[in-house]
C-alpha positions as CSV (number, residue, x, y, z in Angstrom):
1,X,-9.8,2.9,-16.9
2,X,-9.9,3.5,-13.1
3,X,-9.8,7.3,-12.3
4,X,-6.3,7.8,-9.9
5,X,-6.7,8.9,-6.3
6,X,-5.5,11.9,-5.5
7,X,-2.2,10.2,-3.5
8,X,-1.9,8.5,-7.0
9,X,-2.5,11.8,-9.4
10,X,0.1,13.6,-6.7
11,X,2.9,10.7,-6.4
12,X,2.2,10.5,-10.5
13,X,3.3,14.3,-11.0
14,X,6.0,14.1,-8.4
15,X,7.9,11.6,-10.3
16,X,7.3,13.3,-13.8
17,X,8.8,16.3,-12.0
18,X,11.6,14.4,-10.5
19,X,12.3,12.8,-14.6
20,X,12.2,16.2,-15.6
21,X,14.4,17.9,-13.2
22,X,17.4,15.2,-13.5
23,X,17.1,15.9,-17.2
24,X,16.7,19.2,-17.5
25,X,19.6,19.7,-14.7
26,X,21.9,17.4,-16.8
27,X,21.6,19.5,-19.9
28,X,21.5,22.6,-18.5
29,X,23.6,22.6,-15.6
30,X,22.5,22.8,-11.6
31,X,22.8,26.9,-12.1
32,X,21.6,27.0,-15.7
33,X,18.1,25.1,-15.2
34,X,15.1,26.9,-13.4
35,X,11.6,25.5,-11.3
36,X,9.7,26.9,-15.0
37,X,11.7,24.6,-17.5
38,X,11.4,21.7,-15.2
39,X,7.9,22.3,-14.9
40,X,7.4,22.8,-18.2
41,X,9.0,19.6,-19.7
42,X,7.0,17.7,-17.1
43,X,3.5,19.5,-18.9
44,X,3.1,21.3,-15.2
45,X,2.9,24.7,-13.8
46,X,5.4,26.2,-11.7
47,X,2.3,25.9,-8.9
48,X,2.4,22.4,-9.6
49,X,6.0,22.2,-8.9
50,X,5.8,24.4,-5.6
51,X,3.1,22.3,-4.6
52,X,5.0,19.2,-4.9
53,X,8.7,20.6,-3.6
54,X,9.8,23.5,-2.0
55,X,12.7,24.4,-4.3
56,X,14.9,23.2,-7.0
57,X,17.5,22.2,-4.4
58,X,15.0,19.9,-2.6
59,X,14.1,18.2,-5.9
60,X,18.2,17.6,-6.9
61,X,18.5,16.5,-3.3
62,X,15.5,13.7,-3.5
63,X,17.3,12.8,-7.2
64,X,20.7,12.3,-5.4
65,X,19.3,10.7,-2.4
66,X,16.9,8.1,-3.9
67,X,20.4,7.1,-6.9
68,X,22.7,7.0,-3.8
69,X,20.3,4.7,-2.0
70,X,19.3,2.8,-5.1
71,X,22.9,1.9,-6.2
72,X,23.7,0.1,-2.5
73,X,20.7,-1.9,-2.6
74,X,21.4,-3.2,-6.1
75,X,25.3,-3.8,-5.1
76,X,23.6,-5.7,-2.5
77,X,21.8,-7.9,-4.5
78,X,24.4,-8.2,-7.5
79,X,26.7,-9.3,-4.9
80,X,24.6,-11.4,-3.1
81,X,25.0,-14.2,-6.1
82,X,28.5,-14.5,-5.8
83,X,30.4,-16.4,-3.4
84,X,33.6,-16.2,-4.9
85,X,35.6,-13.0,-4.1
86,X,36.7,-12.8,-8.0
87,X,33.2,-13.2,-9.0
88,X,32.8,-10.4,-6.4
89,X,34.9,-8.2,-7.6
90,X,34.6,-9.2,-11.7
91,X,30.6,-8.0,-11.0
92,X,31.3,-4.7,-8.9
93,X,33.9,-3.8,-12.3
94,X,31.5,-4.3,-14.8
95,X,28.7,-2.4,-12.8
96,X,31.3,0.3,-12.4
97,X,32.0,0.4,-16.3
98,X,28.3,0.6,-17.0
99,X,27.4,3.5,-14.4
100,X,30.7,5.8,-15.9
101,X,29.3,5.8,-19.0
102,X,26.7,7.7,-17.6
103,X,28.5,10.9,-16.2
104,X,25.1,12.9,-15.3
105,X,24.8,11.6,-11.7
106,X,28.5,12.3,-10.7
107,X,28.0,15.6,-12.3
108,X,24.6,16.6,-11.1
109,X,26.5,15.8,-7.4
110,X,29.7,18.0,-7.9
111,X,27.4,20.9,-9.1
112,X,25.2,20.7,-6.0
113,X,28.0,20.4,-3.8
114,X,30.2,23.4,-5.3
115,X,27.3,25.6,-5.6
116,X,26.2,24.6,-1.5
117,X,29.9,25.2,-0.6
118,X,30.1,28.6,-2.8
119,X,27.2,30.2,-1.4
120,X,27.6,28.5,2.4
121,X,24.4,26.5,2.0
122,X,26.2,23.5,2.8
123,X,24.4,21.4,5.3
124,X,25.2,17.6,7.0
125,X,22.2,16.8,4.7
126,X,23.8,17.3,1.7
127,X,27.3,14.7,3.0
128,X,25.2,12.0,4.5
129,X,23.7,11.0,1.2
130,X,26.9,10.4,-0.2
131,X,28.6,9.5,3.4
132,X,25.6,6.6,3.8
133,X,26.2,5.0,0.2
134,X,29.9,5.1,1.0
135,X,29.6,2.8,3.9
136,X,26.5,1.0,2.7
137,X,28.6,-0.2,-0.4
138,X,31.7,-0.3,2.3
139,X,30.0,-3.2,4.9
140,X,29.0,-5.6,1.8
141,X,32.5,-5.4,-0.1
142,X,33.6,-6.2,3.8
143,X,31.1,-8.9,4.5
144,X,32.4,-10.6,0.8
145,X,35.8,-9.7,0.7
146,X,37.5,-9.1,3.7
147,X,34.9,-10.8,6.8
148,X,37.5,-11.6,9.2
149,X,39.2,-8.0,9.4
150,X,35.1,-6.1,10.0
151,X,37.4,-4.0,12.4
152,X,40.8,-2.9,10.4
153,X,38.6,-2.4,7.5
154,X,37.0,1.2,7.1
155,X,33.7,0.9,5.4
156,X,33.8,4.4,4.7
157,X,36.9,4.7,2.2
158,X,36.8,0.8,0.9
159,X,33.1,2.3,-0.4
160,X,34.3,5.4,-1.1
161,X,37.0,4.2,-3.6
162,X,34.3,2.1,-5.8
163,X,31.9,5.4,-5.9
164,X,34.4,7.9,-6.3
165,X,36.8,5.6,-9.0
166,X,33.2,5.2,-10.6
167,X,31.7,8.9,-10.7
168,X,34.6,10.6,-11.1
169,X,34.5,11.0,-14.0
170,X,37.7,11.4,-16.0
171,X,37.9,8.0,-16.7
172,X,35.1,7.9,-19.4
173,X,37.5,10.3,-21.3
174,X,40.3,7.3,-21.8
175,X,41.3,4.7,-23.6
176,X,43.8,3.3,-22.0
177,X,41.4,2.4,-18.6
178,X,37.9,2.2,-17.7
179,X,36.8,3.0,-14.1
180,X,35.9,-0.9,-13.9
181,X,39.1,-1.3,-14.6
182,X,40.5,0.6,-12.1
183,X,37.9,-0.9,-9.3
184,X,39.1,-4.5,-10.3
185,X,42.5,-3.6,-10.0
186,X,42.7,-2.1,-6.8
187,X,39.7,-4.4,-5.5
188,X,42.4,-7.8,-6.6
189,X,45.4,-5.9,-4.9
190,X,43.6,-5.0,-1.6
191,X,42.0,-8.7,-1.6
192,X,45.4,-10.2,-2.4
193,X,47.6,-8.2,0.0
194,X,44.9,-9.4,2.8
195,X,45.0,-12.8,1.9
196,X,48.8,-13.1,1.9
197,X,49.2,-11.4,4.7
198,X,46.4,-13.8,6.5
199,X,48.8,-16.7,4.9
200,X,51.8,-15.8,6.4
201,X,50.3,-14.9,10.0
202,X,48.7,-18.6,9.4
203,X,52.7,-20.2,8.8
204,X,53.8,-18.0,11.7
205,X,51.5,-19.9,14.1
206,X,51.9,-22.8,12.8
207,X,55.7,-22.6,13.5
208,X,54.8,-21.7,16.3
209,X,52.6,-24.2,17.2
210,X,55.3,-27.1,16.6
211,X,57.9,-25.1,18.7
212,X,55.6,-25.7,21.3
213,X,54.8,-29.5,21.0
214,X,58.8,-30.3,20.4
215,X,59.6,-28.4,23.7
């Protein structure tokens, strides 16, 4: 077996460390875990660690930074196969369902924040990763659902809705409706309103229209 380089032994205990930190952080909390456990459970020192990041904020930031990121560009392609703003919609719900089940990113982010807030730590840093996967998911869900309104349409909160119906959370706790759920019903009323509204500005110029050839 091929002996790693040391870019390859270094980006090799960077991502142990970042595996260990987002479970370690999940269990114990943002406040309850420490640089030594998540070192430990990776099998490194706390030099290792240091050597690697320079504290366990910058770690949970790289975590929330690289799922934020992650989860536009595989919107982005999950969308991309569907033409049909149902099939648009049906897809983003189902994703939605599937990612709350897993509470530990949406948590992970509300203890970071709360804690950078608390102790006035919080930085422009820590509301662009969530401000830049807002609008990323934002200009698709535009592009597929809504392409002729690019500037009545704010990428911010139609992105925002998805994320925050889909981390927040609560939903995993009832029956009675999923977070998919909730992103394909709003997601049909939003497309539905704009299409009958785009209808019935389409009648009024057509009336319109045949006022002007009779006269």
């Amino acid at each position: 077996m091929a002996r790693l380089t040391r870019e390859q032994s270094q980006a090799l205990t960077r991502e142990k460390l970042m595996a260990s930190a987002y479970e370690v952080v999940a269990r114990d909390g943002y406040d309850g875990a420490t640089v030594e456990r998540i070192a430990e459970e990776a099998g490194f020192s706390k030099g290792a660690f240091y050597s690697n990041f320079s504290s366990k904020e910058e770690i949970v930031m790289q975590l929330l930074e690289g799922n934020a990121g992650g989860d536009v560009v595989e919107l982005g392609k999950l969308l991309s196969k569907h033409d049909d703003p149902y099939d648009v919609i049906d897809t983003l719900a189902e994703w939605s369902s599937d990612r709350a089940s897993e509470q530990r990113w949406g948590i992970l982010a509300m203890e970071l924040l709360r804690r950078a807030r608390r102790d006035g730590s919080l930085t422009k840093r820590h509301l662009d990763v969530f401000a830049e996967q807002w609008r990323g998911l934002g200009n698709i869900l535009i592009e597929k659902l809504f392409p002729d309104c690019k500037k009545s349409v704010d990428p911010f909160l139609l992105g925002g809705t998805v994320f925050e119906l889909t981390y927040g959370g609560i939903s995993s706790f009832l029956k009675e409706r999923s977070a998919g759920q909730m992103v394909r019903q709003v997601l049909r009323e939003m497309y539905e309103n704009h299409s009958a509204d785009r209808t019935s500005l389409s009648e009024v110029a057509a009336v319109r229209d045949r006022s002007l050839t009779r006269s």
